[in-house]
FIDREN-123063 format. One record per residue (C-alpha): residue in three letters; y, z, x. Coordinates in steps of 0.1 Angstrom, whole numbers, plus 5000, padded with zeros to 4 digits. Layout:
<node><res>ALA</res><north>Y</north><up>Z</up><east>X</east></node>
...
//
This chain:
<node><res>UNK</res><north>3029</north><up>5903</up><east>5962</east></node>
<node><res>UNK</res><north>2998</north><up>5922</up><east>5956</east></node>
<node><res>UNK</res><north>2968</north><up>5917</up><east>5982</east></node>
<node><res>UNK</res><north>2937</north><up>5921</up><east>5959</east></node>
<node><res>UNK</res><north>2912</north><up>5909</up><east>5983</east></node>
<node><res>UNK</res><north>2885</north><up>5932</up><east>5993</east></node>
<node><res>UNK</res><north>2890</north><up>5946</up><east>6028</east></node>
<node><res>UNK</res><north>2933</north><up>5940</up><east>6029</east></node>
<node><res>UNK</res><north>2951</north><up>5971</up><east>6023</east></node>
<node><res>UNK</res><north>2976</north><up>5976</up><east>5988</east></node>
<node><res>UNK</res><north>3014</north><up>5977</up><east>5988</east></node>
<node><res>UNK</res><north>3028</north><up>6007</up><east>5977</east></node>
<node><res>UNK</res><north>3032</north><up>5992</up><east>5936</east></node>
<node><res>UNK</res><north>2998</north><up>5985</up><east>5933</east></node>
<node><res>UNK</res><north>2990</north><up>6021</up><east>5949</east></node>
<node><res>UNK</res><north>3017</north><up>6036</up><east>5925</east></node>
<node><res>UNK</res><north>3012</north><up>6015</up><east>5893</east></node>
<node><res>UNK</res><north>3005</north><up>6032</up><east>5857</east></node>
<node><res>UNK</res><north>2968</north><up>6039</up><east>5846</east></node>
<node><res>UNK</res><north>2953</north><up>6048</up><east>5878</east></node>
<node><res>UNK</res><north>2931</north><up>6081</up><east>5881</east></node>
<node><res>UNK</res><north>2946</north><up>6099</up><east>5903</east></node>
<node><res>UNK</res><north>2985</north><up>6105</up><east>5897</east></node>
<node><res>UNK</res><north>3006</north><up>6110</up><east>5924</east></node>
<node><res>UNK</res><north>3010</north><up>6149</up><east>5925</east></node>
<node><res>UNK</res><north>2973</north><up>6151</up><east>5935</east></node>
<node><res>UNK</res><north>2975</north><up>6122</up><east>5961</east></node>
<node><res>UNK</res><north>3001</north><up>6137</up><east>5983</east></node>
<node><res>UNK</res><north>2981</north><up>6173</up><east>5979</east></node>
<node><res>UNK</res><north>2951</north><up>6150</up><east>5993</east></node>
<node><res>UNK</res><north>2976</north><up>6138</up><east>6019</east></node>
<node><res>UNK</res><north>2990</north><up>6174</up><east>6029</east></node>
<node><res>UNK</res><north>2954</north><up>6183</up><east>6035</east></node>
<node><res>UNK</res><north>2943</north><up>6155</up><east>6054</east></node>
<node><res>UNK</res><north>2972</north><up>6154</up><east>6078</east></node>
<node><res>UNK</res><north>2971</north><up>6196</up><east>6077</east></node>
<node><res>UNK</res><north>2932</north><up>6184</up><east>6095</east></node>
<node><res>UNK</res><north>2948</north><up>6162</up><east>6120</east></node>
<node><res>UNK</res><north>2972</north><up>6192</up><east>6131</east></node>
<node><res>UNK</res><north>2940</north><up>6212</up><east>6139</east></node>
<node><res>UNK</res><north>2926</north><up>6181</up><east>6160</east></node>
<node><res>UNK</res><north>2960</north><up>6182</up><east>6182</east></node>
<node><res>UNK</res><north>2959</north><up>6219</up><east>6182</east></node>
<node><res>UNK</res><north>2923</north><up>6221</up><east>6191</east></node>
<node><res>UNK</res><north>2931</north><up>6187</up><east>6220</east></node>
<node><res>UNK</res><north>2955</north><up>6213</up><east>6234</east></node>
<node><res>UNK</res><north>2932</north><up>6242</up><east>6236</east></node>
<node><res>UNK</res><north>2900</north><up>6220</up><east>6249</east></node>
<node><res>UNK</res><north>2925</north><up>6202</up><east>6278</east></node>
<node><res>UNK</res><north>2941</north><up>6232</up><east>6291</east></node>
<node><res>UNK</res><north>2903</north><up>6245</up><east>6293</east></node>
<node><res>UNK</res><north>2896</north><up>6218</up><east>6311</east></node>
<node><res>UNK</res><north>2923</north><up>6223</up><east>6335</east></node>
<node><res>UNK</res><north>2911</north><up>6264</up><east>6339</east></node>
<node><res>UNK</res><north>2947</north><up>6274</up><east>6326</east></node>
<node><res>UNK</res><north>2937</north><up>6284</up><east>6288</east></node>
<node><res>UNK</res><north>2976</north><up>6294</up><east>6283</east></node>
<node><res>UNK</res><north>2995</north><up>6268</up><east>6293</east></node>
<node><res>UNK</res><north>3000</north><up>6250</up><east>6266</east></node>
<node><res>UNK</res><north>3014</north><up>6280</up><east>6246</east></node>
<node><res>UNK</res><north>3032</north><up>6293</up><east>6275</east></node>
<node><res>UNK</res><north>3052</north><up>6256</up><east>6280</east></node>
<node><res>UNK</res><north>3059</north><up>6264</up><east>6239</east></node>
<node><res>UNK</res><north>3072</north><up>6296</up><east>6244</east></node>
<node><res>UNK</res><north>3096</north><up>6293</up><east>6273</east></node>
<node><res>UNK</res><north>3069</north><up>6304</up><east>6296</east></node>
<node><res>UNK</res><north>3067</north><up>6341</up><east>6291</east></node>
<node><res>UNK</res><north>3028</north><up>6344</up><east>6281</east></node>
<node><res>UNK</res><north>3001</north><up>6327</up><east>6302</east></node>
<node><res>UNK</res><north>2987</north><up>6326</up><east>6342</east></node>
<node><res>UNK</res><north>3016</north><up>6322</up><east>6364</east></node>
<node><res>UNK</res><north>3044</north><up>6333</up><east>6339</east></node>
<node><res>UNK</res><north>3070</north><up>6362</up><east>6336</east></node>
<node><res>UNK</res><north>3042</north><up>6393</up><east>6329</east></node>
<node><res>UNK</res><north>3056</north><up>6412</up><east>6291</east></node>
<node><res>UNK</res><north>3062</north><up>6449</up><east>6304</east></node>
<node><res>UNK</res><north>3046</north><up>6457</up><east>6263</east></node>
<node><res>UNK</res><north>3056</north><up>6502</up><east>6282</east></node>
<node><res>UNK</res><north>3094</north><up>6488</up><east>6275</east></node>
<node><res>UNK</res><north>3117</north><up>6478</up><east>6244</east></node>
<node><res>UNK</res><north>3129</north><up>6451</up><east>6260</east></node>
<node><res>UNK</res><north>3089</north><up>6439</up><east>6272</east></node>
<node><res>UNK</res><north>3085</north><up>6444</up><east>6231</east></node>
<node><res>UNK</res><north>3111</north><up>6426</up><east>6219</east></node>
<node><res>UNK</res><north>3102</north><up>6393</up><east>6247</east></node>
<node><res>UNK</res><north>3064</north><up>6394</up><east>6234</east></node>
<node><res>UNK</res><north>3081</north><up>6397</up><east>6198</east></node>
<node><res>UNK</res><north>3101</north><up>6362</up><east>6200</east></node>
<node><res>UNK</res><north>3079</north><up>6343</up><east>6221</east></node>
<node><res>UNK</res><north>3053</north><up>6351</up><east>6188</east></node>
<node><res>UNK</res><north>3081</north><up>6343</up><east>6166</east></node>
<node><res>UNK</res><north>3090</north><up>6310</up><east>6181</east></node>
<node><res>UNK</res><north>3052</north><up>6305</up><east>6181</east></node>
<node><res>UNK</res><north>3046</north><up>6310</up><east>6146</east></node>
<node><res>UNK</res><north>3076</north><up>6288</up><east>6136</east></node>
<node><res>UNK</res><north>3062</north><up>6262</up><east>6158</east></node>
<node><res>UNK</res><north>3025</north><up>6262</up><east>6147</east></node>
<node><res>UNK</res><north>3045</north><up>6264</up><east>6109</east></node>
<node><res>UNK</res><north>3067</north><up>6234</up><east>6120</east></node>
<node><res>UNK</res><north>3034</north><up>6212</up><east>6132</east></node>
<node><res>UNK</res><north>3018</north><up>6218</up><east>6102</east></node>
<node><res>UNK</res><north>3044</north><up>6208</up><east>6076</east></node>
<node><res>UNK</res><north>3051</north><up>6175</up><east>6098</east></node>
<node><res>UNK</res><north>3017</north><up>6165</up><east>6095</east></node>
<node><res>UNK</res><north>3011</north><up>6177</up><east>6061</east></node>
<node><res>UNK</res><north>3042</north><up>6155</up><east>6053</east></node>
<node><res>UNK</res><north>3029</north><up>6125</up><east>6073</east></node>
<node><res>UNK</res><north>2994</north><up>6131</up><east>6055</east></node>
<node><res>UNK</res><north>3012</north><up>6129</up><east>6018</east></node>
<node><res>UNK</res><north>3032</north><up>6099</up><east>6032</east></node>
<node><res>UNK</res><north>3003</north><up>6080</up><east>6043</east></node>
<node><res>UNK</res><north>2985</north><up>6086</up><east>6014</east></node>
<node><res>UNK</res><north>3012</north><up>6075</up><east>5991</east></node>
<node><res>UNK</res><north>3018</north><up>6045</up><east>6010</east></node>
<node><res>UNK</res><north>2984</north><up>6030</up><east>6009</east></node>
<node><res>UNK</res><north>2949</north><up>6027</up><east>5983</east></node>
<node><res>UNK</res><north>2927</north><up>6048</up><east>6001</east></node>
<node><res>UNK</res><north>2898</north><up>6039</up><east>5980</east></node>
<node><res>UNK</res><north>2896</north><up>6003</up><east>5993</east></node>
<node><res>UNK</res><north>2888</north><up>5992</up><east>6028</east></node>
<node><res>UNK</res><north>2919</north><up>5988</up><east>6053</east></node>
<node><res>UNK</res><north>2927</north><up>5965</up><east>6082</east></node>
<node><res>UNK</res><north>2947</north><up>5964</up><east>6109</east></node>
<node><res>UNK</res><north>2984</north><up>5969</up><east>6092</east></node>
<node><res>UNK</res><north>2969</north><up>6001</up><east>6078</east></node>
<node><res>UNK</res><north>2958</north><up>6011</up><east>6111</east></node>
<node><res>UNK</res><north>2991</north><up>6005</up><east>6128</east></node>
<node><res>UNK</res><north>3010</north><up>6021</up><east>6104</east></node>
<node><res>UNK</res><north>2988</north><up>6056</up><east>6104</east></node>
<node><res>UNK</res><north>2995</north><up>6051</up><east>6144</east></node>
<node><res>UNK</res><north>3027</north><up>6050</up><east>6136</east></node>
<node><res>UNK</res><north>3030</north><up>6079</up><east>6110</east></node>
<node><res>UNK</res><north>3013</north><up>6100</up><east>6133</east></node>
<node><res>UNK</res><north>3028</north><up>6093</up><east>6167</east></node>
<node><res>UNK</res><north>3062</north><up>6103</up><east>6142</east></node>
<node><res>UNK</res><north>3052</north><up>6134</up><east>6132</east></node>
<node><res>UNK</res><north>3035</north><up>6139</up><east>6167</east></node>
<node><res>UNK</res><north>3070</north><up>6138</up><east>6188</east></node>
<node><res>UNK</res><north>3092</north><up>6150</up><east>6156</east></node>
<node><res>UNK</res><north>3078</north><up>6179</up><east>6161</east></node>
<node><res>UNK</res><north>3081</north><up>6179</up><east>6197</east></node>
<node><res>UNK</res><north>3116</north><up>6173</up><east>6196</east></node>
<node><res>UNK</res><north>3123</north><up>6195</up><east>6167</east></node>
<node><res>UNK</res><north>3111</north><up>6222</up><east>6185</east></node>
<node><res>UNK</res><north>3129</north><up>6216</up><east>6220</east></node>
<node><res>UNK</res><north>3096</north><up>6214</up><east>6239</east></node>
<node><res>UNK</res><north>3103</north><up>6183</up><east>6257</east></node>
<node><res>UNK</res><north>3094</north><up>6194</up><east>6293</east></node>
<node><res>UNK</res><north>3057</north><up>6197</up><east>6278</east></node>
<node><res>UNK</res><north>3054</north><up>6158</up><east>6272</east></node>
<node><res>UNK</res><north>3060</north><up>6159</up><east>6312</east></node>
<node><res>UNK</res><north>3036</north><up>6187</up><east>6317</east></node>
<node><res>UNK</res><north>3007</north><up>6166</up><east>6297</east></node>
<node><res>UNK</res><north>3016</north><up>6136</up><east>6307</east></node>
<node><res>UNK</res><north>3021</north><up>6104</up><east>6285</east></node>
<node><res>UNK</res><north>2987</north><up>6090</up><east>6290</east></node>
<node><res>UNK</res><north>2972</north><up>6128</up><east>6273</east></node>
<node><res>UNK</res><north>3001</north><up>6123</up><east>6246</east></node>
<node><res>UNK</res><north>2989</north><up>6088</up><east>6239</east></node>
<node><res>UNK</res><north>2959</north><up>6099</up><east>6235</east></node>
<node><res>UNK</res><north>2965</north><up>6129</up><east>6212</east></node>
<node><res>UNK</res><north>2988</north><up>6102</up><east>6187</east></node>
<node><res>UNK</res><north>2952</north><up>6084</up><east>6184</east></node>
<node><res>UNK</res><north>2931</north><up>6111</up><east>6179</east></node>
<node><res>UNK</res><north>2959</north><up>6124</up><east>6153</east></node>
<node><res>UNK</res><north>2958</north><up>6095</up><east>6139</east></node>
<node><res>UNK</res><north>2919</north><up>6087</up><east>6135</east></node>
<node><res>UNK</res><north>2914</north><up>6124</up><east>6121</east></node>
<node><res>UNK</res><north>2940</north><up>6113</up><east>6094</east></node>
<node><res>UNK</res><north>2929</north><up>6082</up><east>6087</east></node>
<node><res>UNK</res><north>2894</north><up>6097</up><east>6085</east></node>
<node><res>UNK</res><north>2905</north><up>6129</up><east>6062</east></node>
<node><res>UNK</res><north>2923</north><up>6104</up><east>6038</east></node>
<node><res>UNK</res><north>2895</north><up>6080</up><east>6038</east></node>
<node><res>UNK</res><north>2867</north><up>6104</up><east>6027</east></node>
<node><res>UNK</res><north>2896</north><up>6122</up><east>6005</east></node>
<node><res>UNK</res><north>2899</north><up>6093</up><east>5989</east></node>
<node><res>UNK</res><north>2859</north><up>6081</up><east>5982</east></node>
<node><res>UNK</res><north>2853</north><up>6073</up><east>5952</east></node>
<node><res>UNK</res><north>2826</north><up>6089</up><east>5933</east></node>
<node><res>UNK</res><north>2799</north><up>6077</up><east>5913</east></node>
<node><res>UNK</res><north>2816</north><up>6092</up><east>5881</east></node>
<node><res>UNK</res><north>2848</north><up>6067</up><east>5893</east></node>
<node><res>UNK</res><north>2822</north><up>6039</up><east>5900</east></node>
<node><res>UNK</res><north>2810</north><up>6043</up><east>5865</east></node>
<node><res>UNK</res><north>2844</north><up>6041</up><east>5848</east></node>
<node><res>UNK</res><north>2853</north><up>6009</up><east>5867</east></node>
<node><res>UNK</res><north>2824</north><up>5992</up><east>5858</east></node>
<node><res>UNK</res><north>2801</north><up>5999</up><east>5890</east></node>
<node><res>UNK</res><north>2825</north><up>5975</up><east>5907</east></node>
<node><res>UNK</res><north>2824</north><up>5987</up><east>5943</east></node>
//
């Protein structure tokens, strides 16, 4: 069943069917971009709260076992050994930061296959992206072994970083999406 009505959100055929614009290739690039936006906004919620708390490392030091950051085990950089700890705690932060980024870049492509963009949404749409993100969100979390940090933050900060995940996607897709005036033109100026 197709929901045509202005304001309800498209099932997946009527997103995917023959003779639109965009193909699909280009729609999950949109996607990767958009949710590759909302990682930033999680990153950035991370750097702005542990600011707020006067502890600008703690986040990255909960990440990396605790070795960088006020408080931690100090790197002895005169030492192999020192070199070789500041070494993997970079590694496993790289692979982590790589990690979050393909997750949400995945969820991004995901959500933007899944649903028409270009139309108004409601409140499936909106549950859904919650639910997309809050996915990629603790996927990542768990894929990467961090699980003590979710008790560091506490849920109702983790809560909060799902929504603000998921309004930057949500946001990212919808302008993504827009059409333009040359679109509005080849449809007939049906808006």
């Amino acid at each position: 069943m197709k929901h045509n009505a202005p304001g309800r959100c498209t099932e997946v055929a009527d997103v995917l069917q023959p003779g639109r614009t965009m193909n699909l290739l280009k729609r999950a690039g949109l996607g990767a971009e958009a949710g590759a936006i909302a990682a930033g906004g999680v990153a950035v919620f991370f750097f702005v709260f542990d600011l707020l708390r006067l502890d600008p490392l703690a986040t990255p030091g909960a990440l990396s076992g605790s070795t960088v950051g006020p408080g931690s085990i100090s790197i002895d950089l005169t030492s192999l050994a020192g070199v070789a700890a500041a070494l993997v705690t970079a590694a496993d932060l790289a692979a982590l930061t790589t990690v979050h980024l393909l997750t949400f870049s995945a969820a991004g492509a995901l959500a933007a296959l899944l649903f028409d963009w270009g139309r108004g949404g409601g409140p499936t749409r909106g549950l859904a992206i919650l639910g997309i993100s809050a996915a990629a969100f603790y996927g990542t979390v768990v894929w990467s072994d961090v699980l003590g940090l979710l008790d560091t933050a506490g849920w109702g900060t983790m809560a909060s970083i799902v929504l603000i995940a998921a309004v930057l996607l949500a946001g990212s897709l919808r302008i993504a999406f827009m059409p333009t005036p040359e679109d509005e033109v080849a449809d007939g100026g049906a808006s």
